[in-house]
N, C-alpha and C positions, 0 to 999 in steps of 0.2 A: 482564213486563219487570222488570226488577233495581231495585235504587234506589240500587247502589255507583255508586263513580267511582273516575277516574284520575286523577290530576296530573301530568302529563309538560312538565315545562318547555319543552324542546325541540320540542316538539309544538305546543304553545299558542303561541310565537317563532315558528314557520314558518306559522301559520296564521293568525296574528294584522293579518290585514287586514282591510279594513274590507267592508261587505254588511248589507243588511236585517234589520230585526228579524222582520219576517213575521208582525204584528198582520194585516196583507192580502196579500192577492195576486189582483192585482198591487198594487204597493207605492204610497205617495200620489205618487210622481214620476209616475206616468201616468197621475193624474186631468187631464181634458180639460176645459177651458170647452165644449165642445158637448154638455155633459150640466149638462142646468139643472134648475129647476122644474117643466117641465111633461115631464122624462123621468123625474125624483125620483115627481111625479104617477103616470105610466103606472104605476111599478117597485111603490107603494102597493100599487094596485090588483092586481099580480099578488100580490104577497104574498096579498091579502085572498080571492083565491082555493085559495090553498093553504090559510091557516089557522095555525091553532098561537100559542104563545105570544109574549111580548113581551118585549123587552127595550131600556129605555130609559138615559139617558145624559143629564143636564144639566152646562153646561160653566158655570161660577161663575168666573169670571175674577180679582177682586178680592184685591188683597193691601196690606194698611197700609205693608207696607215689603219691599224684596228681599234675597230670598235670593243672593247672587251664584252661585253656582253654577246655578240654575234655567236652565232651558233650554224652559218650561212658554209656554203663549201665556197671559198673564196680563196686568193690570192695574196699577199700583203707585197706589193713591188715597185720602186719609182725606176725601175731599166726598162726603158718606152720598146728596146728589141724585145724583152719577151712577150711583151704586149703584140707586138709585130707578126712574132713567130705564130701566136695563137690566132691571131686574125686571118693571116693565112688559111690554116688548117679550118678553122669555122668557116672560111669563104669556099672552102674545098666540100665539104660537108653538107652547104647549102645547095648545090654545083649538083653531088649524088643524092642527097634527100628531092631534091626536086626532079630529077629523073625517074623515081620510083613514082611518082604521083600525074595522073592521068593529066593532062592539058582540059582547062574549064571548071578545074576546081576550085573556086574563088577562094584564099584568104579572105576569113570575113576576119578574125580573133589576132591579133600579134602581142605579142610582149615580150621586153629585154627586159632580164634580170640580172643578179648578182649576188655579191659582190656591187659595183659602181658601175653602168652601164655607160654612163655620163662621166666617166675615169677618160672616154674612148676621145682620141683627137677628132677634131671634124671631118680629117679625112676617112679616117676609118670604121664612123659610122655612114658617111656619104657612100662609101665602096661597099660595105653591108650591105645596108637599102638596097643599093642598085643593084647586088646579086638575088636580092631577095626578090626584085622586082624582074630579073632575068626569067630567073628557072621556077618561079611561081607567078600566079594571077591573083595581085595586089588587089584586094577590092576597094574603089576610091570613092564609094557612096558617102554619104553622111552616116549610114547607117555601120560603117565600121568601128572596131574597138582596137585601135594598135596603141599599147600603152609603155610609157616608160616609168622603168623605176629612176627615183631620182633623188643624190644625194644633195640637199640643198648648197652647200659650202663648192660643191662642185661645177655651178651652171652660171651662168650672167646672161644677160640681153639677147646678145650674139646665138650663144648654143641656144637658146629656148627657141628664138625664131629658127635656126635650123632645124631642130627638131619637125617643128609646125609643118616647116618644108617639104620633108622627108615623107609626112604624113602624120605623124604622131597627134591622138586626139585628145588621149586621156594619159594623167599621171599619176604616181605616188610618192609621196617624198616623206622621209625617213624622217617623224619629226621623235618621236620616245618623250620626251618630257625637257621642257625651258627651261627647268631649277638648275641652273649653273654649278650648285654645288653636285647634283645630281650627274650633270654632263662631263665636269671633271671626274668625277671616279668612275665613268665607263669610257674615258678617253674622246668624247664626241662633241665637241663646243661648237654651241651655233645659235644664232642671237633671235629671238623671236620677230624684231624687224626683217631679218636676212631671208627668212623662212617666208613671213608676207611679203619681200620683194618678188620671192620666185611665184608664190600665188598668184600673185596681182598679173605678172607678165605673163604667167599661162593663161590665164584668162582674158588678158587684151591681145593676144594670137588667135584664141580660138579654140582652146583645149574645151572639149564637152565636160569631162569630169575629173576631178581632182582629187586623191588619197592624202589622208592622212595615216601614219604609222604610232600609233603609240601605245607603251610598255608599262603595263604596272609590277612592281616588287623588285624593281631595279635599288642598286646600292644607294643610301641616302635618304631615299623617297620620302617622305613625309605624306601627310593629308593635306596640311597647308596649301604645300608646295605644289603638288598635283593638282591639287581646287585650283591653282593660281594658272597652271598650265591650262586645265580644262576651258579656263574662262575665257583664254586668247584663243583656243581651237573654236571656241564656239561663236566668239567674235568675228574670225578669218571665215568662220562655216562651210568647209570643202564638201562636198558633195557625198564625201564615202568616209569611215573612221574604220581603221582597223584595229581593233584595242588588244594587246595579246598580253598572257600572263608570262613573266620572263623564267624560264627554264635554268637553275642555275646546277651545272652539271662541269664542273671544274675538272674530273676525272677527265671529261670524254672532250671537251673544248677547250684548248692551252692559254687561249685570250681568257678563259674567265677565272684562270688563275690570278689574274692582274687584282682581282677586285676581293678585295677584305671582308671576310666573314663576320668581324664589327660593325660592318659599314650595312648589309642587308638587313629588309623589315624584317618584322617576328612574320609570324603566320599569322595574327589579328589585324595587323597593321597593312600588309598587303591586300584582306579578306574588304578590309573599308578601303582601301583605293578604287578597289573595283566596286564596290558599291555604291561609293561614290559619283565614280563615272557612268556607271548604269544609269544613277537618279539624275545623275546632269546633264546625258545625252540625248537621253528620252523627253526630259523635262524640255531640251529646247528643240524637238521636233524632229527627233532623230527615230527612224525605225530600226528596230533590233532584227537584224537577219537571222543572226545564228551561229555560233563560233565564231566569236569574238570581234563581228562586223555589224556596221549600223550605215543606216544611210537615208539621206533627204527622200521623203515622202515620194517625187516624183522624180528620183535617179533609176537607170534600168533595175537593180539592182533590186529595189522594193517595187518595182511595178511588174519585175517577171515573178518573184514570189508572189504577189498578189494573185496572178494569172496563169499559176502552177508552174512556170516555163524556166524557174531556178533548178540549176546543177551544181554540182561539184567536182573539181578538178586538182589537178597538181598546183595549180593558181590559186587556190578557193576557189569563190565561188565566184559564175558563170551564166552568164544570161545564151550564151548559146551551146544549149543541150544538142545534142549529135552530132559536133564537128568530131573530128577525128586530131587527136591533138601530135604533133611531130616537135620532139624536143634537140634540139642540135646546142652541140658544148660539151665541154667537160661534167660528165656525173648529171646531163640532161635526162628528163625520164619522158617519153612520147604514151601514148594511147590510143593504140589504134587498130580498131578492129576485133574487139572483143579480147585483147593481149596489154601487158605491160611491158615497157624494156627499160632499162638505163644505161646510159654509156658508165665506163667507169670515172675514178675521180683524181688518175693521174695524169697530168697535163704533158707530160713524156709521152704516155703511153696511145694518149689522142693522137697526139699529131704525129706521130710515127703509122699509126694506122690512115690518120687520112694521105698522108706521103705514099703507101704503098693501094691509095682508092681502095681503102676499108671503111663500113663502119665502125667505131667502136662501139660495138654494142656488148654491153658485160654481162648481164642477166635478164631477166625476166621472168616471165608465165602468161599463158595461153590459158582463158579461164574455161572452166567446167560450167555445164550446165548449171550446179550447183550455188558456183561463185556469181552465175549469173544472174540467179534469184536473189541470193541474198543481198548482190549489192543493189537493184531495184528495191529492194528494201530499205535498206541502211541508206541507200539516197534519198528518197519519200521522204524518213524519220529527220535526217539531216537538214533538205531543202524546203520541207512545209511543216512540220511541224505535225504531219497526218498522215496516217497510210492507212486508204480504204484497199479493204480486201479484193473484192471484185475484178479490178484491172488488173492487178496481179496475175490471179489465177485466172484469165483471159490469156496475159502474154507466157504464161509457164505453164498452163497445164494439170494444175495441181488444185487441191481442196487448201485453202489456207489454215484452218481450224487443224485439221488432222496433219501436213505435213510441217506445222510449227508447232503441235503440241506441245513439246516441253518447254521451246522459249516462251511462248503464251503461261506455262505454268509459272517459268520464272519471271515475269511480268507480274506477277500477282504483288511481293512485294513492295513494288514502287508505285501500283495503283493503290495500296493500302496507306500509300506515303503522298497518294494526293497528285505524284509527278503527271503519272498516265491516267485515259481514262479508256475500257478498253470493251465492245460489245462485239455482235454479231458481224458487222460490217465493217469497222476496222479498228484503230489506234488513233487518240487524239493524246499532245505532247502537253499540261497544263499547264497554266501560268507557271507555277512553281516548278516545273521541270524544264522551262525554254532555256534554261542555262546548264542543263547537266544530257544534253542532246547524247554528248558520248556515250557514258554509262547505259543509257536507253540504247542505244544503236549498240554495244556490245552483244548486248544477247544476242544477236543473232548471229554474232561473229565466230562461223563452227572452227575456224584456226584455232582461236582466244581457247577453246574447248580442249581442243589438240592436242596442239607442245607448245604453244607458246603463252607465257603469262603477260601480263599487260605490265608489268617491272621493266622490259625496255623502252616502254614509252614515257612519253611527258604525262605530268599530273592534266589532269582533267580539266582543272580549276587554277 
């Protein structure tokens, strides 16, 4: 598969509705309360008969103060008990999620999120680790990915090399955009030197890969000002770019009531941010994965796309396809075993459960045969940018021609639009469609069909 793109304005205006991101499928709208605990239980145990590796996920909620633009299931708190209370309950969590999980199942994947993961005092990521290292098998190759999120304003010397200790190889750190006028109207100030201190010391520790985070259509923004950001990213050159479109949904996020509807671009003006950043990421050596990620030629990242071995996850995207993913914390979502669950997202209702040795597990779904095809599907279109027919209907049993008829019919539009290219053997995603991946992976989405209209998701674009 290529690693060019397209820019077609026109193209991206007519396509630019809204639909899933396709971390899952089916997507978290049709997790159900009749998938609890003791079907989370059963879903264990079938994993634990297949086998293979692990991959785990702790959700860190905690933040000193907000971001207004966040959109994150987070915490806003400086009383270091409630921090306390929760650590607690996640060390209890960790304690029964590792009980469910056979002995020899290596953690190869880790990652703390949030919220501020690095919010956590040293002792209580130290007491973390060390449960995680208890009731699970830590894998301590080179070959592991245990990564932190990380908010730069929040780490120095000290924490970094803890980290390293712990095990920690890879990072992300929250950079959105340098324009200071930009960082005051989303409440997030932090100096572009401050941001290459934390670089530079991950990588004289020993970090294998480094994220960068950054947002275009935030309050402010200019082209200018973003060109000016770009050039210091591209100068620091972290190993991985996540570039995401900012979601401005004031109704449904109380932080982004903070920010002034004077203050955001038009829709032309954000449409060249990202244009911009496409022509200047690529131009210095950056490969375009796919949903809003890019990364150095020889980061896992573009070498398992290259060698088919890209997935997709609650994470994004994933260089190890078949672990079995376990999410512990508040409103954590795990994968495992052909099921989705999520805890819920009251931090009462957590830790009173793990007090009484519950999960909190609040919903999910156990997928159908159905669900099973199609998301082999929509992950193919998502991770490569191609899905030949053949392996398919190997692993499902099915004629691909006759039992996608009508989504092949609806395909027809968007190969007439140059996106797709589409014959006997399978789907190739064109230059001009590698940025409207969603829209393409739609069709096949028989929910999208259902009852559900793609109006509760983010815009596409």
């Amino acid at each position: 598969m290529g690693s060019s793109l397209s820019f077609d304005l026109d193209l991206i205006r007519r396509y630019s509705g809204s639909g899933p991101r396709y971390t899952s499928y089916p997507t978290a709208p049709h997790f159900a309360a009749e998938f609890g605990e003791a079907a989370y239980r059963e879903r264990a145990g079938a994993s634990n008969a297949v086998g293979g590796p692990l991959s785990l996920y702790l959700h860190l909620p905690f933040c000193s103060s907000p971001c207004f633009y966040c959109a994150c299931t987070r915490v806003i708190t400086r009383q270091p008990q409630v921090i306390d209370r929760y650590v607690t309950a996640l060390r209890r969590e960790i304690a029964l999620q590792g009980g469910l999980y056979d002995e020899g199942r290596r953690v190869s994947q880790l990652a703390w999120g949030g919220g501020t993961p690095t919010y956590l005092t040293p002792a209580q990521m130290t007491a973390l680790m060390t449960d995680l290292d208890t009731h699970f098998e830590l894998d301590s190759s080179d070959g592991r990915e245990f990564t932190m999120e990380i908010d730069p304003r929040t780490v120095d010397t000290d924490s970094i090399g803890l980290m390293a200790e712990l095990g920690f190889n890879r990072a992300s750190l929250g950079v959105q955009d340098f324009d200071i006028d930009v960082q005051r109207a989303v409440n997030r100030i932090q100096s572009k030197d401050q941001v290459a201190r934390v670089l530079d010391e991950l990588r004289r520790v020993g970090f294998q890969s480094v994220n960068f985070d950054l947002i275009y259509g935030l309050p402010r923004q200019s082209v200018t000002g973003f060109n000016a950001t770009l050039s210091e990213v591209i100068l620091r050159r972290p190993d991985r770019i996540a570039l995401y479109s900012y979601a401005h949904m004031p109704q449904l996020f109380s932080a982004q009531r903070q920010i002034h509807d004077e203050d955001m671009p038009s829709a032309e003006t954000k449409l060249a941010l990202m244009a911009l950043a496409i022509e200047r990421l690529t131009t210095a050596g950056y490969v375009y994965i796919g949903m809003d990620h890019f990364a150095l030629p020889d980061d896992e990242l573009a070498v398992a796309q290259r060698e088919g071995r890209l997935y997709r996850n609650f994470q994004g995207y994933s260089t190890h396809r078949g672990c079995d993913l376990v999410g512990m914390g508040m409103s954590a979502i795990s994968s495992v075993a052909d099921s989705y669950s999520q805890h819920g997202k009251s931090i009462p209702d957590y830790q009173q459960a793990l007090a009484e040795d519950r999960l909190p597990v609040q919903r999910g779904v156990q997928l159908s045969d159905d669900d099973r095809l199609r998301r082999d599907v929509i992950q193919g279109l998502m991770c490569h940018s191609r899905l030949d027919f053949a392996p398919i209907e190997a692993r499902h049993g099915i004629v691909f021609n006759e039992h996608f008829a009508d989504e092949l019919e609806s395909l027809r539009t968007l190969a007439d639009d140059a996106l797709i290219r589409v014959d006997g053997e399978g789907i190739d995603i064109l230059d001009r469609g590698r940025l409207l991946l969603r829209p393409i992976a739609m069709v096949f989405d028989a929910y999208l069909k259902q009852r559900e209209t793609p109006a509760r998701f983010s815009r596409v674009i």
